[in-house]
VOKOLRO-449247 format. One line per field, with one value per residue (C-alpha): residue in one letter; chain; x, y, z. Coordinates in steps of 0.25 Angstrom, whole numbers, m for minus. Layout:
% residues N
rest: a  ...;
kette: A  ...;
X: X  ...;
Y: Y  ...;
Z: Z  ...;
END
This chain:
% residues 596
rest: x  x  x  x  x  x  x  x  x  x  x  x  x  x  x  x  x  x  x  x  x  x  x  x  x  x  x  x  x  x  x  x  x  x  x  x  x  x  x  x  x  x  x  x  x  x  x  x  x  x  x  x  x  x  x  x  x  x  x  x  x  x  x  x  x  x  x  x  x  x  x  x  x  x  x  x  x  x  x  x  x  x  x  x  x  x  x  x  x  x  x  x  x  x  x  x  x  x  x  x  x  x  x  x  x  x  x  x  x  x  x  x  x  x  x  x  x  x  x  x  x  x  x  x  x  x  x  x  x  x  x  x  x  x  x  x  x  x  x  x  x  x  x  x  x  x  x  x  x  x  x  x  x  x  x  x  x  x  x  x  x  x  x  x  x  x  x  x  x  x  x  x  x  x  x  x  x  x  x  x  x  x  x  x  x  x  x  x  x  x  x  x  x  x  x  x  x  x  x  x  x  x  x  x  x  x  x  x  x  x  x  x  x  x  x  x  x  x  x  x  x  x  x  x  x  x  x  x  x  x  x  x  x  x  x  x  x  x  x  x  x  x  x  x  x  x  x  x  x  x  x  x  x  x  x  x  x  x  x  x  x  x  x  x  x  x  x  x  x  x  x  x  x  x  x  x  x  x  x  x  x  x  x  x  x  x  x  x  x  x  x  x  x  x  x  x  x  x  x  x  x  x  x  x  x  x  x  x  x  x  x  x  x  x  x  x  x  x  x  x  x  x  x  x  x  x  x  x  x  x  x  x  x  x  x  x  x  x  x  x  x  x  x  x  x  x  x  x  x  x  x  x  x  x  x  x  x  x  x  x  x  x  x  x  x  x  x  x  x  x  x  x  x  x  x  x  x  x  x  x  x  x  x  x  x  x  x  x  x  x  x  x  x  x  x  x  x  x  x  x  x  x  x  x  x  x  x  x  x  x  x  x  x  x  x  x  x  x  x  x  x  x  x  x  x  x  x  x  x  x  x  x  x  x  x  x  x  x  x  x  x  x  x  x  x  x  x  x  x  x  x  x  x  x  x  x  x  x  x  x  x  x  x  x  x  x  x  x  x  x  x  x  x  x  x  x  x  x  x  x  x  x  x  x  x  x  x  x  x  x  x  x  x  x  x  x  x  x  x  x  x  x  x  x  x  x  x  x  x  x  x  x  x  x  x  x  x  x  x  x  x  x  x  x  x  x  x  x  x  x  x  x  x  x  x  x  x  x  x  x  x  x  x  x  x  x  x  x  x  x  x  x  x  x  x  x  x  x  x  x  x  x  x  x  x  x  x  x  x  x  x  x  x  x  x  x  x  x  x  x  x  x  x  x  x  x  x  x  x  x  x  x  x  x  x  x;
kette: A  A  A  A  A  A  A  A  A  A  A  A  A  A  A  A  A  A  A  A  A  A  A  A  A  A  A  A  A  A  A  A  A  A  A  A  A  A  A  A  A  A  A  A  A  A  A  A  A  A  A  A  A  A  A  A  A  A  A  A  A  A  A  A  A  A  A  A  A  A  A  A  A  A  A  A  A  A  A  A  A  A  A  A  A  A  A  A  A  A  A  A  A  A  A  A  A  A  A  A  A  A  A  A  A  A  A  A  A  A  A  A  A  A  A  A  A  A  A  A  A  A  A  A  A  A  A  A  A  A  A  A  A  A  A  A  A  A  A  A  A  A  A  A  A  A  A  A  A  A  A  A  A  A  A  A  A  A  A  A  A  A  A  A  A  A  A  A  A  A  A  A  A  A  A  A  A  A  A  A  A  A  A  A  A  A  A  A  A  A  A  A  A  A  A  A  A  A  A  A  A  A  A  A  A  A  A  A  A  A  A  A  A  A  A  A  A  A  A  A  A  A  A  A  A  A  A  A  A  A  A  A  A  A  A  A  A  A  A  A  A  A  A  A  A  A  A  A  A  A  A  A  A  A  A  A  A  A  A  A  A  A  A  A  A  A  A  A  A  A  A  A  A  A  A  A  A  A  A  A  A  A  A  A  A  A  A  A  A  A  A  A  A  A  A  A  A  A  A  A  A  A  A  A  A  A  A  A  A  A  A  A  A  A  A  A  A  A  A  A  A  A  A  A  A  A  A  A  A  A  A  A  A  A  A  A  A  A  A  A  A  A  A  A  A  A  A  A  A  A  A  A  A  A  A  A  A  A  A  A  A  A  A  A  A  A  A  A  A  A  A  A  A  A  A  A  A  A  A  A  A  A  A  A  A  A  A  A  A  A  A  A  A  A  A  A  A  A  A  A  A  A  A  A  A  A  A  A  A  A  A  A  A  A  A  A  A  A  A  A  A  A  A  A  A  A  A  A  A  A  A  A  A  A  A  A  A  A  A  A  A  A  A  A  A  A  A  A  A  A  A  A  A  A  A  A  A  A  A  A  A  A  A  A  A  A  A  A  A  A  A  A  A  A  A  A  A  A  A  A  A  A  A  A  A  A  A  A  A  A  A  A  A  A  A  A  A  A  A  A  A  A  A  A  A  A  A  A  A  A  A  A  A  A  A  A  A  A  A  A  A  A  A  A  A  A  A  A  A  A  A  A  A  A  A  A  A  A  A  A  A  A  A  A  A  A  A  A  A  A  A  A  A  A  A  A  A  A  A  A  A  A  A  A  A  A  A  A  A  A  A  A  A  A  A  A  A  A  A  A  A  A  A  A  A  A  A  A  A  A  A  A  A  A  A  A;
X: 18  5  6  21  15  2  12  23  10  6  20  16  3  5  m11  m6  7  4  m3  10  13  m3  m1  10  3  m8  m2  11  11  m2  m1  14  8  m3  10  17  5  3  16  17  6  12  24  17  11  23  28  41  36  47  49  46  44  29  29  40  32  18  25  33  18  14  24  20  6  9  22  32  29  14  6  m6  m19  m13  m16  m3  6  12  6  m5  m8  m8  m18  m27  m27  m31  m42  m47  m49  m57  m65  m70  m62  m53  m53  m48  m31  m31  m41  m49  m42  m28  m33  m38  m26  m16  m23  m23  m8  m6  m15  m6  7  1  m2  14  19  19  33  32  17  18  26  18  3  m1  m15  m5  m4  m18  m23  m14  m18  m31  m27  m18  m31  m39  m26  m26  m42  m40  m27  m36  m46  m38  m37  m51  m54  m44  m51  m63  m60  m53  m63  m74  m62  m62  m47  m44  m29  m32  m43  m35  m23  m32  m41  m29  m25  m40  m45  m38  m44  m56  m51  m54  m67  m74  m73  m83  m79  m65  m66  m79  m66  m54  m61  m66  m55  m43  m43  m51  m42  m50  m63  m74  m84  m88  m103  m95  m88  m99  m101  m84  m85  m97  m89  m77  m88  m92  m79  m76  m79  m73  m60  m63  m68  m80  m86  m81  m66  m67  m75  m84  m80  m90  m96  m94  m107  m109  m103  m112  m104  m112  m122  m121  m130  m128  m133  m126  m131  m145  m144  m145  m140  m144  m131  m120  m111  m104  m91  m93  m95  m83  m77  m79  m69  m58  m61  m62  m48  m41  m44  m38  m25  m24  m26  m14  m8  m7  m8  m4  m14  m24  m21  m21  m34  m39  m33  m37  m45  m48  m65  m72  m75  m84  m88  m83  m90  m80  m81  m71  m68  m66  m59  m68  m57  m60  m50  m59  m68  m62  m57  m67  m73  m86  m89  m95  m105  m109  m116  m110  m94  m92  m94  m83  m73  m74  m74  m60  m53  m56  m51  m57  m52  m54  m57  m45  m35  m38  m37  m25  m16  m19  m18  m3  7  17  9  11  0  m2  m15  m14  m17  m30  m33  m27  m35  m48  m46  m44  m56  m67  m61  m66  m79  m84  m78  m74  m85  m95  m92  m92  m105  m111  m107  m111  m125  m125  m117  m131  m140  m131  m135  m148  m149  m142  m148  m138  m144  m131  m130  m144  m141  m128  m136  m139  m127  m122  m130  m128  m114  m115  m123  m111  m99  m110  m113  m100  m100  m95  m109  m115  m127  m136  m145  m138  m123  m113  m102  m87  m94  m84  m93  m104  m115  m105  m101  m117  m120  m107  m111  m127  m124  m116  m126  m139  m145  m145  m156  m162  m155  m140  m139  m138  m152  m142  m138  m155  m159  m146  m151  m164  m158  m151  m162  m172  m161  m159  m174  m174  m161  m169  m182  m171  m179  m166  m170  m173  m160  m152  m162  m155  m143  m142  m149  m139  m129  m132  m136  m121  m117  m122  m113  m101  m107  m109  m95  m90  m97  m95  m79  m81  m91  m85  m71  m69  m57  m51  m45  m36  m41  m53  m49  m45  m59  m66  m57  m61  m78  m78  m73  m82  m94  m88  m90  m106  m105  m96  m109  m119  m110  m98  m94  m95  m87  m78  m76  m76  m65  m58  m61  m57  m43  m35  m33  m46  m49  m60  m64  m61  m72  m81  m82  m82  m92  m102  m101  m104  m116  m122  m117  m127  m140  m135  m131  m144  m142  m152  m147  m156  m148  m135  m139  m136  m122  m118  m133  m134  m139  m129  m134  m133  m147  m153  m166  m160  m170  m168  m163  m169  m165  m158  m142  m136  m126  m123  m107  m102  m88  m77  m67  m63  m49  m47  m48  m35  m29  m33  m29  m15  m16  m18  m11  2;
Y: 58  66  71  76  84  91  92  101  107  112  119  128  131  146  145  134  134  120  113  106  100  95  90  81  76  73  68  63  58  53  43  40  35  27  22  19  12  2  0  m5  m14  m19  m23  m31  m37  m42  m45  m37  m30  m36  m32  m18  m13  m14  m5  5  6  10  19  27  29  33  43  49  50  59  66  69  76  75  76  66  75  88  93  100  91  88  75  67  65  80  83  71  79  93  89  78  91  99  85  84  72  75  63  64  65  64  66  51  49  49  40  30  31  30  18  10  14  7  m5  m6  m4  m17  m26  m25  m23  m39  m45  m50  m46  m45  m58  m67  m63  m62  m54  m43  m34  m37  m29  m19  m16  m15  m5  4  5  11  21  26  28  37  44  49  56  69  70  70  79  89  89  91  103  109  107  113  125  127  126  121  119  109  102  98  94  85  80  74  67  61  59  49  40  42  35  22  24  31  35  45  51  51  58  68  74  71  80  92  91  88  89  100  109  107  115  114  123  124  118  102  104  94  87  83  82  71  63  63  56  46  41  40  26  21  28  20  31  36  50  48  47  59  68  81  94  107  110  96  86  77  63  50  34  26  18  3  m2  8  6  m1  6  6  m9  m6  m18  m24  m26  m16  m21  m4  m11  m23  m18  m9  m20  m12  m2  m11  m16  m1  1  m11  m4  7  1  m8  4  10  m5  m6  m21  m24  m14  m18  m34  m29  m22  m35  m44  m38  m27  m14  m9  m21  m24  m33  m34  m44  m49  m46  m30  m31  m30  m38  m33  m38  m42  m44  m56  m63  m61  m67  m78  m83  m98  m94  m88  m104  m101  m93  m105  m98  m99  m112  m109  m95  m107  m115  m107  m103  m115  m117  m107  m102  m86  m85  m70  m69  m77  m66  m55  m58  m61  m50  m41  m48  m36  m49  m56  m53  m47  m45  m35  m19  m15  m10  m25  m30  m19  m22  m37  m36  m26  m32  m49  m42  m35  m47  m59  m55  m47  m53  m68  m61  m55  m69  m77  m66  m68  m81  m79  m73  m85  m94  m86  m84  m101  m104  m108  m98  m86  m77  m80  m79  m65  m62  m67  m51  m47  m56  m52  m36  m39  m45  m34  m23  m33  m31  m16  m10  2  12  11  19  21  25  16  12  16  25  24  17  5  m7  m21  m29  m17  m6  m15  m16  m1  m1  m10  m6  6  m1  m13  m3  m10  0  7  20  24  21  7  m8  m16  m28  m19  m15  m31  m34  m24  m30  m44  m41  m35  m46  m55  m48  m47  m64  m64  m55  m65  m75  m81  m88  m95  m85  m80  m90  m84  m72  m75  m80  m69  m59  m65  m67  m51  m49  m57  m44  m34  m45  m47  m34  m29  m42  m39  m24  m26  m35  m26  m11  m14  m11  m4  m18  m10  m20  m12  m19  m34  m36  m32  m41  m52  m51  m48  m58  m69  m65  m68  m82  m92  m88  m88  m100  m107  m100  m105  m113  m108  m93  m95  m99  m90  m78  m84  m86  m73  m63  m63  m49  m46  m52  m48  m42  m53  m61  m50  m51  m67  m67  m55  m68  m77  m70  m62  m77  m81  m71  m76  m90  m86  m82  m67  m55  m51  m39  m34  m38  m28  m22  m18  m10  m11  m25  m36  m42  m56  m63  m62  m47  m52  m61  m61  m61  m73  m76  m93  m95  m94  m108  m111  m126  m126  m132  m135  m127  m128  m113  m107  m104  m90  m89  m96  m84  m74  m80  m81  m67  m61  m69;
Z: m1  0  15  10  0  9  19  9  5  19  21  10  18  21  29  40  48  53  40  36  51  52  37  44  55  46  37  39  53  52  40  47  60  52  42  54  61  48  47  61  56  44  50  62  52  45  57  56  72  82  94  100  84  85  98  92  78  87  94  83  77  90  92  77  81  95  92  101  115  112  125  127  125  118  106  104  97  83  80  77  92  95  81  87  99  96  86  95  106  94  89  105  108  119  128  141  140  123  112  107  96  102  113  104  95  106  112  98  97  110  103  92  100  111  97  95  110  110  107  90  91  76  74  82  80  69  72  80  65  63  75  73  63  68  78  68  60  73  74  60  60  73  67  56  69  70  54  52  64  58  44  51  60  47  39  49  49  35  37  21  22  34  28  17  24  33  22  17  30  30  17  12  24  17  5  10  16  5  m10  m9  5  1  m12  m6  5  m4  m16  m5  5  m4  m20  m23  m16  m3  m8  m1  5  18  20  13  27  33  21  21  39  35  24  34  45  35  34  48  50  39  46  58  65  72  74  90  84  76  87  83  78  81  66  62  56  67  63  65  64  57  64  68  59  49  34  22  10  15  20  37  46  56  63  64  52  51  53  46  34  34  26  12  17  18  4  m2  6  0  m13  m11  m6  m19  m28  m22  m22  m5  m7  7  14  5  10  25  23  16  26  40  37  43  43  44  59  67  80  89  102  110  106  97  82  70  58  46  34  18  20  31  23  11  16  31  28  32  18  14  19  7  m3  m14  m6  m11  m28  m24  m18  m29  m39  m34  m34  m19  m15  m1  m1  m15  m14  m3  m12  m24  m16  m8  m22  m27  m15  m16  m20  m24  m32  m47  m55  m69  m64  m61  m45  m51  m55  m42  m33  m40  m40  m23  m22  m30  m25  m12  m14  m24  m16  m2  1  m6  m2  14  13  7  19  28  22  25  38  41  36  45  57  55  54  63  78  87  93  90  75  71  79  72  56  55  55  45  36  37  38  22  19  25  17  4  7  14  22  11  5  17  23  12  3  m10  m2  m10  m19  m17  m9  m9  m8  m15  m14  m20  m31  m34  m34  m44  m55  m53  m61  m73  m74  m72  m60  m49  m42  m44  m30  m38  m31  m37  m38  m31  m19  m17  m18  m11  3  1  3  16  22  17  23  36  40  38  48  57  57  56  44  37  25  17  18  11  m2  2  2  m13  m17  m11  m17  m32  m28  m25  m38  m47  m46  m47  m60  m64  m58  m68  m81  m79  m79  m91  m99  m96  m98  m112  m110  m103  m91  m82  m70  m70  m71  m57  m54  m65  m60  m46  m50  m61  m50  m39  m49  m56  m45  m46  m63  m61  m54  m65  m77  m77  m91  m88  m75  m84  m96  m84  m77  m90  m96  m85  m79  m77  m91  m99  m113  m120  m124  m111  m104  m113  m112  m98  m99  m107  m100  m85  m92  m97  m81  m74  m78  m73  m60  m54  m54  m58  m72  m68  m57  m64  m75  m87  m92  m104  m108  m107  m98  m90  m92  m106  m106  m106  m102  m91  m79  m63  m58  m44  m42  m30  m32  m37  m25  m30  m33  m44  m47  m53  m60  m64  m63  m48  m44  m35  m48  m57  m50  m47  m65  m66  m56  m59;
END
């Protein structure tokens, strides 16, 4: 009830006769219309739109957003339309008969309203909910226009009262772009009784751009404002935490922004939002050849056959049972609200999140290294063109965009790289610049790698390729044995996520040393023992050595050598991709165990 309680609170205003009616358009009204929008969705998608329903819900949103007796173009109004209006006229974006904003949200309502115009739309094609929810997303990212451009102009105003009451319109956006950003505005905007001095103005306008692209915005959509920092979109080929592509992947490696939203709808147990962001996704896009876009989703991910082509693929299926969609199978039962469970949300939450950054994720950025070998074999003109892009594209999946620009990247990253820089600090292995010795070798790899694809010298990059990815198995080891060492306090919390590290590293132990494989599997479950930690702790730290990583770059933890061996030296043999077979209790099988 949070826009109930500023709304109350605005009435007692005695500075602003009108503070508690913008409070309702803004806060209110708008998340009704967004509510009503996704419900329209939801239901497509359950298929319980018949009829004219479909049109009639688009339509009721509609009449929300403009308001009764609203005239096309003018400002003066009472709803969300009319607020879009007159700040669109201050933010220079009066277009011809409307402001841009409303032109492009009343042509995506009429999108949306077309998808369901068709009689059982919803019943009969089962891709209709799945591109309307596509366009319900474009609505909402050009809802919140009007709502930035507000806080803006009060902020440049100095009007606090209204800062405030927009920052709580905006903010929480924020939340699921970036940690940092989102607590930098939501500590000076909102909890600290909206104190902050004049000269942060800029610095807050700038954190405000920084997340407009994340909003699926650009600096066009929002406009400019006299006294305003001049906003920049980021570049095509923009950097990734120092490591610059080749090819414009800005979009493509959006994907970590779906993975950091998922978390946030577990912790607050939104099961079913968190499978629909899983399931068709929302930042990732690619380009198509036909001008178009394709949305990039975790589940295609998890579960497209073109991932054999990783060497390594096969030990990952067998060592589950057969099973395919390992990483999809785990992630969709435990994303199941019905399914009974012994293990909190917190376990549950970590469990998805962790399945996805250390299998999903990792698995995809493997093939697309090979994708990338492929192409630069094979004798058409267009792949060897397109073996670039593949490659940059494994580096955006292992780097994300929430690192930034800037070499080393920056707190709260979601993938592979992010979980490096994490466990560098425990384990005493990063750089002087704060970053993780395997990030620094791991750049120096893709670069390597991409000047061979430029030269189209493609033997050397198969060496490559296994050296990236014993690179990638280090922070899996450290994130495992850290969970094991520094939980003397034996917080349930943290098994979901043990779970899901312990089994993203096994099939590779499995190879190294049968018998470790197996006291690991057997020792962690969801509610292990002391004793069961410490066993399984053993027998991966006798693992390592045998498994042809640097027990120099794994580290040391707790004061010691995360080998059994403290005087353990570099491994550099080629990775071991010969399979063996196993005979290990199938993941899919443990889960179901634990989870029943």
């Amino acid at each position: 009830l949070y826009a109930d309680s500023i709304v109350l609170g605005a009435f007692g205003n005695t500075n602003s006769r009108t503070l508690a009616s913008e409070a309702i358009v803004a806060l209110n009204l708008w998340m009704f219309v967004v509510h009503e929008l996704h419900q329209t969705v939801d239901k497509c998608k359950g298929k319980l739109l018949t009829d004219d329903d479909g049109v009639h819900s688009m339509d009721e949103a509609v009449a929300y957003y403009i308001g009764d007796g609203q005239q096309t173009g003018d400002s003066k109004g009472h709803s969300l339309y009319a607020l879009a209006e007159y700040m669109g006229e201050l933010f220079e974006q009066d277009e011809a008969d409307q402001t841009r904003v409303n032109r492009i949200i009343m042509k995506l309502f009429n999108q949306a309203k077309l998808e369901v115009s068709f009689a059982s739309a919803c019943i009969n094609n089962p891709s209709t909910h799945v591109r309307l929810r596509e366009i319900v997303n474009k609505i909402v990212s050009q809802m919140a226009v009007p709502l930035l451009q507000k806080l803006i102009y009060s902020l440049r105003k100095n009007d606090r009262d209204r800062v405030k009451l927009y920052a709580q319109s905006v903010v929480p956006l924020i939340a699921g772009c970036s940690d940092s950003t989102f607590s930098f505005l939501r500590d000076r905007l909102i909890l600290e009784g909206n104190i902050f001095n004049a000269i942060d103005v800029d610095d807050i306008i700038e954190k405000l751009q920084s997340a407009y692209s994340c909003l699926g915005l650009t600096c066009v959509d929002v406009g400019t404002y006299e006294g305003v920092p001049a906003c920049h979109d980021k570049p095509p080929q923009s950097s990734l935490a120092g490591y610059v592509p080749k090819s414009d992947i800005s979009e493509f490696s959006k994907l970590d922004l779906d993975l950091h939203q998922i978390y946030i709808f577990l912790k607050f147990g939104a099961f079913n939002a968190a499978e629909d962001l899983y399931t068709m996704g929302k930042h990732s896009t690619l380009k198509k050849l036909d001008g178009g876009e394709e949305i990039i989703t975790l589940r295609q991910l998890a579960t497209q056959s073109a991932r054999s082509i990783v060497p390594s693929f096969d030990m990952f299926e067998r060592y589950f049972d057969q099973d395919f969609d390992y990483s999809n199978s785990m992630v969709k039962r435990t994303l199941d609200p019905n399914e009974p469970t012994m293990v909190s949300l917190k376990e549950r939450t970590k469990l998805v999140v962790t399945t996805l950054q250390s299998m999903v994720v990792y698995m995809a950025a493997l093939q697309k290294i090979y994708d990338a070998i492929e192409d630069c074999e094979s004798t058409d003109s267009f792949r060897n063109a397109n073996a670039i892009e593949e490659w940059d594209r494994a580096a955006g999946l292992l780097i994300g965009s929430m690192e930034g620009a800037n070499e080393g990247g920056r707190q709260g990253g979601m993938m592979m790289y992010g979980l490096a820089k994490e466990q560098c600090k425990q384990f005493d292995v990063c750089t002087n610049s704060g970053d993780a010795k395997v990030n620094e070798r791991l750049i120096t790899l893709f670069y390597a790698g991409r000047s061979e694809l430029t030269a189209r010298n493609c033997p050397p990059l198969h060496k490559a390729a296994e050296k990236i990815e014993i690179l990638l198995q280090i922070p899996l080891i450290q994130s495992t044995l850290s969970l094991m060492i520094l939980n003397p306090s034996m917080n349930e919390d943290n098994f979901g996520e043990l779970y899901a590290f312990s089994r993203s590293i096994l099939p590779y132990v499995e190879e190294a040393d049968r018998d470790a494989s197996q006291i690991i599997a057997k020792n962690i479950d969801f509610r292990p023992t002391k004793g069961n930690l410490d066993a399984a702790m053993m027998a991966l730290k006798d693992a390592i050595p045998k498994m042809g990583v640097d027990c120099d770059l794994v580290g040391r933890l707790d004061g010691k050598s995360a080998c059994a061996k403290s005087t353990a030296t570099s491994h550099t043999g080629s990775f071991v991709l010969s399979l063996s077979t196993c005979t290990v209790l199938s993941f899919v099988g443990v889960i179901v165990t634990f989870l029943m």
